[in-house]
N, CA and C of each residue as an Amber inpcrd file, in Angstrom:
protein
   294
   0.8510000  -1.1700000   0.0000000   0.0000000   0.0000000   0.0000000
   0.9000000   1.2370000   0.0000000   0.6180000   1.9520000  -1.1830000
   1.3050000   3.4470000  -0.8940000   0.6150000   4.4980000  -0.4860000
   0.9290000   5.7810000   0.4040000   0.2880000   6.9140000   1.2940000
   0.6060000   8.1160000   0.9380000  -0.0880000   8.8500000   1.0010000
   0.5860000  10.1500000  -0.2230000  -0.3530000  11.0110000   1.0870000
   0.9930000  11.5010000   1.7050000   0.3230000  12.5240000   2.7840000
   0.9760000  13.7290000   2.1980000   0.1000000  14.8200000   1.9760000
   0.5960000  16.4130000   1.7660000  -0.2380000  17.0410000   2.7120000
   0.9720000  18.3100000   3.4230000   0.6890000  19.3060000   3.9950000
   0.5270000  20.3090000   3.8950000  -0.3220000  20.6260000   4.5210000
  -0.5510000  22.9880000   3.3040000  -0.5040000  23.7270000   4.1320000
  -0.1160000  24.9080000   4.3510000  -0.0470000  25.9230000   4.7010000
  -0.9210000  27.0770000   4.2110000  -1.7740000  27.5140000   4.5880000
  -2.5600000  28.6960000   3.5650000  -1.8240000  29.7380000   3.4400000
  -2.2500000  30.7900000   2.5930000  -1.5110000  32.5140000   2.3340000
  -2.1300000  33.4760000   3.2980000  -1.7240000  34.2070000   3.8310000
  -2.0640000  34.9250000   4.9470000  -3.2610000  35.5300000   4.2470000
  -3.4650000  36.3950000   3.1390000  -4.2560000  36.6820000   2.8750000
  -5.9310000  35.7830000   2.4920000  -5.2490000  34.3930000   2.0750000
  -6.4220000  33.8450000   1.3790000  -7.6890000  33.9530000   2.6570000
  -8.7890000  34.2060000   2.1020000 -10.2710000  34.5010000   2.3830000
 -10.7600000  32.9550000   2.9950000 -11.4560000  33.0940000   3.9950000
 -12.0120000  31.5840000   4.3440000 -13.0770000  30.8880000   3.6030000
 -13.8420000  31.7810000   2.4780000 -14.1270000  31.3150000   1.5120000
 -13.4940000  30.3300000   0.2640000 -12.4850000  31.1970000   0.1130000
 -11.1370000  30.1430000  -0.7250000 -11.3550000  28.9260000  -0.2470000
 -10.4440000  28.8920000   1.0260000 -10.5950000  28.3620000   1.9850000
 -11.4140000  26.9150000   1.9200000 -12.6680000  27.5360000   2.2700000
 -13.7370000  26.3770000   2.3010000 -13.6370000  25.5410000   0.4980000
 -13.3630000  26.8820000  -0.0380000 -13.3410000  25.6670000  -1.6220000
 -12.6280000  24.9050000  -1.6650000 -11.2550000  24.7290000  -1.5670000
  -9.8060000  24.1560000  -1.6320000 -10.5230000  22.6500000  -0.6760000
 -10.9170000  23.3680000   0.5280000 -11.8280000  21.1960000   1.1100000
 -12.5490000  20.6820000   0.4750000 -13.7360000  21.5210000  -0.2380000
 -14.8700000  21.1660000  -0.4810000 -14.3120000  20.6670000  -2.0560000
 -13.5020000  21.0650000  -2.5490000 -12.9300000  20.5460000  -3.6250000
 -12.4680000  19.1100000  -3.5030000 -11.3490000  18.8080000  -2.7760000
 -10.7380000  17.7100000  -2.1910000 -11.8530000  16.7430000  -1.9030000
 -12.9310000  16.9720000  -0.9880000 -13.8160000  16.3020000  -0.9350000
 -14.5520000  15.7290000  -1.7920000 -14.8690000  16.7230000  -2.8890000
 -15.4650000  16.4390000  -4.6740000 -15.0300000  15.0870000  -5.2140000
 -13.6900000  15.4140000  -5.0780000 -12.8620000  14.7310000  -6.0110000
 -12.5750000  13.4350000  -5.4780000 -12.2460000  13.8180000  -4.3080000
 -12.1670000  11.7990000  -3.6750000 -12.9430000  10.4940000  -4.3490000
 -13.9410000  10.5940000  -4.7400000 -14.8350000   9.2900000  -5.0310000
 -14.6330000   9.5100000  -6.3920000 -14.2950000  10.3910000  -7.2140000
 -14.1100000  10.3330000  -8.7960000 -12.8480000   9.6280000  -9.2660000
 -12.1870000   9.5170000  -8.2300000 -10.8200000   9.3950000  -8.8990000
 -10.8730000   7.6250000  -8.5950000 -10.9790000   6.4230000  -9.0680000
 -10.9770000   5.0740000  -8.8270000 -10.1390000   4.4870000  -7.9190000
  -8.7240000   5.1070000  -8.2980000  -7.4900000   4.5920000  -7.7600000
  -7.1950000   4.7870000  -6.2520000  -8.0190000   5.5670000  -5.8110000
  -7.6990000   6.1560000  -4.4110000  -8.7610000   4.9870000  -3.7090000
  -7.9870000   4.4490000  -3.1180000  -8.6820000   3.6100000  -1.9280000
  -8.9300000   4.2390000  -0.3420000  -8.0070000   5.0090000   0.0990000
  -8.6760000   5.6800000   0.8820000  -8.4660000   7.3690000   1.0940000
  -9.1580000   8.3230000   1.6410000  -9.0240000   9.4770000   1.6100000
  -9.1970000  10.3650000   2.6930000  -8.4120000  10.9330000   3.4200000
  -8.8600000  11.7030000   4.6690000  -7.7610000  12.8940000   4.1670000
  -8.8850000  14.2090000   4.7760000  -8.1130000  15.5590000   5.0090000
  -8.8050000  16.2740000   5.9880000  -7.9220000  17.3380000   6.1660000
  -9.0040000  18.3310000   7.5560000  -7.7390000  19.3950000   7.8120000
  -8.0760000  20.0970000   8.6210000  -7.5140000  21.7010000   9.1960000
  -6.7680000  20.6200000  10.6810000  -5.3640000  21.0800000  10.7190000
  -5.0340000  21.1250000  11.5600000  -5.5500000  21.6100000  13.0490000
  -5.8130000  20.5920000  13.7830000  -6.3730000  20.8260000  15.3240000
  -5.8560000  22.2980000  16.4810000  -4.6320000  22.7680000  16.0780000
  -4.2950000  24.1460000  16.4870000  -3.3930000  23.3590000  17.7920000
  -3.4360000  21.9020000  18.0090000  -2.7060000  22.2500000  19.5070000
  -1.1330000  22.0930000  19.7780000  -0.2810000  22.4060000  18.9410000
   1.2460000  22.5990000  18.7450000   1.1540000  23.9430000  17.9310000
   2.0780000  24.5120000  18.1840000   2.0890000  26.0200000  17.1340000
   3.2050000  25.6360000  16.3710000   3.4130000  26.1360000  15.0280000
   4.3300000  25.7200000  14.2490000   3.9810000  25.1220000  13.3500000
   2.3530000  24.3300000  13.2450000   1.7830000  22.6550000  12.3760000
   1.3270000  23.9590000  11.0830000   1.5790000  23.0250000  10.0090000
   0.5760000  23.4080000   8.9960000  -0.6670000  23.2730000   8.8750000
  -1.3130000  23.7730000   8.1230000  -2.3880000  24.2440000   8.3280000
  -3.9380000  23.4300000   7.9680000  -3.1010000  22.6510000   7.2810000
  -4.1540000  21.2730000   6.6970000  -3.0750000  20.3290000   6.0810000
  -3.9060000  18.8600000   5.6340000  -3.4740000  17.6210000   5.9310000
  -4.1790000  16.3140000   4.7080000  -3.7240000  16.3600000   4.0500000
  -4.4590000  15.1490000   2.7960000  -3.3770000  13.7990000   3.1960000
  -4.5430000  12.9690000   3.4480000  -3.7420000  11.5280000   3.2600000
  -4.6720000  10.1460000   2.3040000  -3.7300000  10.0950000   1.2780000
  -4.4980000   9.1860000   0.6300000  -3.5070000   7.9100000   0.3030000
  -4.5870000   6.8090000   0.3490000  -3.8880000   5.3100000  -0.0040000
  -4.6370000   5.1850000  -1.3600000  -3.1410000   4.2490000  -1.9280000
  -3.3300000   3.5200000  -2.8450000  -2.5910000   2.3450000  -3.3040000
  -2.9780000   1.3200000  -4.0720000  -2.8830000   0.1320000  -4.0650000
  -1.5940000  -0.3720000  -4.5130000  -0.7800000   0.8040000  -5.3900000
   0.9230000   0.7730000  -5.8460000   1.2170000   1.5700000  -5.9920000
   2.3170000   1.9490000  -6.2590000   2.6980000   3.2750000  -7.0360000
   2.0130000   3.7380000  -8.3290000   1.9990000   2.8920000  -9.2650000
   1.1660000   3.1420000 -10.7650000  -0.3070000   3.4890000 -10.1770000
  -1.0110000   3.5660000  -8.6670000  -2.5010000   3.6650000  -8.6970000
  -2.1260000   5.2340000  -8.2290000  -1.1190000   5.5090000  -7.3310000
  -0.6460000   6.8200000  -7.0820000  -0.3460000   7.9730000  -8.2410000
   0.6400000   7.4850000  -8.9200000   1.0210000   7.8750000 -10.3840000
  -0.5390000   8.5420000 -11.1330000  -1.6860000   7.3270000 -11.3910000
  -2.7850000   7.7150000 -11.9270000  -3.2780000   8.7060000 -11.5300000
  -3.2100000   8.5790000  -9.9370000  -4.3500000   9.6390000  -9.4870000
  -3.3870000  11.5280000  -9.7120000  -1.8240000  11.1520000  -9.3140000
  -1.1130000  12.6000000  -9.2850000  -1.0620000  12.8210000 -10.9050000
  -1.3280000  12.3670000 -11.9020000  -1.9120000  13.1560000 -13.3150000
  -3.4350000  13.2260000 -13.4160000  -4.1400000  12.7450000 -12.8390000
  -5.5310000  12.7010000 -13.0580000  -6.0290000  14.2130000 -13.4500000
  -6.4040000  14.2760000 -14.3940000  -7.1850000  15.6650000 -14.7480000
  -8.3760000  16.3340000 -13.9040000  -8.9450000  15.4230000 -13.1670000
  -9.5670000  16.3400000 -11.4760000  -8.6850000  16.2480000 -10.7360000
  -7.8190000  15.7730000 -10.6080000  -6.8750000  16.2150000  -9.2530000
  -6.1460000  17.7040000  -9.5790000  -5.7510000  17.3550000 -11.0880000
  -5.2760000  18.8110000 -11.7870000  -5.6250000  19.9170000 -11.6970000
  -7.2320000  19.9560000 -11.5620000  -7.9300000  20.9750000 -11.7950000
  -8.2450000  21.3900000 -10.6700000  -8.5310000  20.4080000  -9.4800000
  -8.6340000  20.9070000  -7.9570000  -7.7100000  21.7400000  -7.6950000
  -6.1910000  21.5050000  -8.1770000  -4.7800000  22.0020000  -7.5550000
  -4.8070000  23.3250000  -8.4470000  -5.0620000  23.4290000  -9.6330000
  -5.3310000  24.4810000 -10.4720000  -6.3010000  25.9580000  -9.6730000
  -7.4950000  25.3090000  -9.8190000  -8.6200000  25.8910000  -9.2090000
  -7.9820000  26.4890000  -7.7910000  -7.3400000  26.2820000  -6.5760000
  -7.1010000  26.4570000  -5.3470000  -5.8490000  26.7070000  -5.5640000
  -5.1110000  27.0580000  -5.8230000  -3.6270000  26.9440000  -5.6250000
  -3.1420000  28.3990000  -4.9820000  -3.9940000  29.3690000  -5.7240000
  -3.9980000  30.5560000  -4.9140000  -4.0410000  31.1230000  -3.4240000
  -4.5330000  29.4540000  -2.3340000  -4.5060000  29.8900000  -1.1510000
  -3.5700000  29.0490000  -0.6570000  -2.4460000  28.4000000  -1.1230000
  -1.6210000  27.8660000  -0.7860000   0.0200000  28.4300000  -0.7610000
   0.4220000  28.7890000   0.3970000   1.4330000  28.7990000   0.2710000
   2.6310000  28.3970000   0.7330000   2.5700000  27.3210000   0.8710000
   3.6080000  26.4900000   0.8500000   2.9330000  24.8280000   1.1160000
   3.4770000  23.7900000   0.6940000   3.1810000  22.5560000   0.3150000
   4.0480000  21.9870000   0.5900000   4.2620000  20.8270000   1.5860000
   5.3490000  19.5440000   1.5970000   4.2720000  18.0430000   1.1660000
   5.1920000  17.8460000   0.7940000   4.2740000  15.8710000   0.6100000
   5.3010000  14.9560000   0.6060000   5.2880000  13.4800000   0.6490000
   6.0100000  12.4150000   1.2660000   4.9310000  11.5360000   0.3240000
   5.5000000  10.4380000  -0.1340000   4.9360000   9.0740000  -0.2810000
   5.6680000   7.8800000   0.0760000   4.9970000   7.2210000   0.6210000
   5.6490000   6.0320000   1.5180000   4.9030000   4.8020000   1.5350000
   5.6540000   3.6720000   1.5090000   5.1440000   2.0930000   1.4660000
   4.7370000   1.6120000   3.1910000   3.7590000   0.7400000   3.2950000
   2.6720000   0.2200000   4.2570000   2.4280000  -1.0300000   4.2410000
   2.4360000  -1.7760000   5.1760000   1.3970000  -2.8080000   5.2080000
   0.1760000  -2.9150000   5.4090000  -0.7400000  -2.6100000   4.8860000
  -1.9730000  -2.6480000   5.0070000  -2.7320000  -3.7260000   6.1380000
């Protein structure tokens, strides 16, 4: 099983409207995309100072189901669409035993 956790940071300025799109997007897109077997994100809980600011973790079944989903043309367009309230992004993918 591979895990594709990315972390976000928002832009000081972005609007909590943005905001709400950039989840509500993520959320959209989860069940469209086949390859993603599982999907969790959310806003950082606030209780360490220093954490970024939100949190995507998704499984998938190999690398080639990972691969699919990081070209997928809705994942594209989510990251397209929102990218404006992001400023700054780390991500990691890593192997699991399920």
């Amino acid at each position: 099983m591979i895990r594709h956790t990315v972390m976000f940071r928002f832009d000081v300025n972005a609007q909590r409207a943005d905001i709400d799109a950039f989840s509500n997007g993520l959320t959209e897109m989860a069940p469209k995309i086949e390859e993603i077997v599982a999907f969790r994100h959310g806003f950082d809980l606030g209780v360490n100072a220093g954490n970024f600011d939100y949190v995507v973790t998704a499984d998938f079944a190999s690398v080639d189901g990972y691969l699919a989903y990081r070209d997928h043309p809705i994942h594209k367009e989510v990251i397209a669409r929102t990218a404006h309230v992001v400023s700054e992004r780390a991500a990691v993918q890593f192997e699991w035993d399920s």
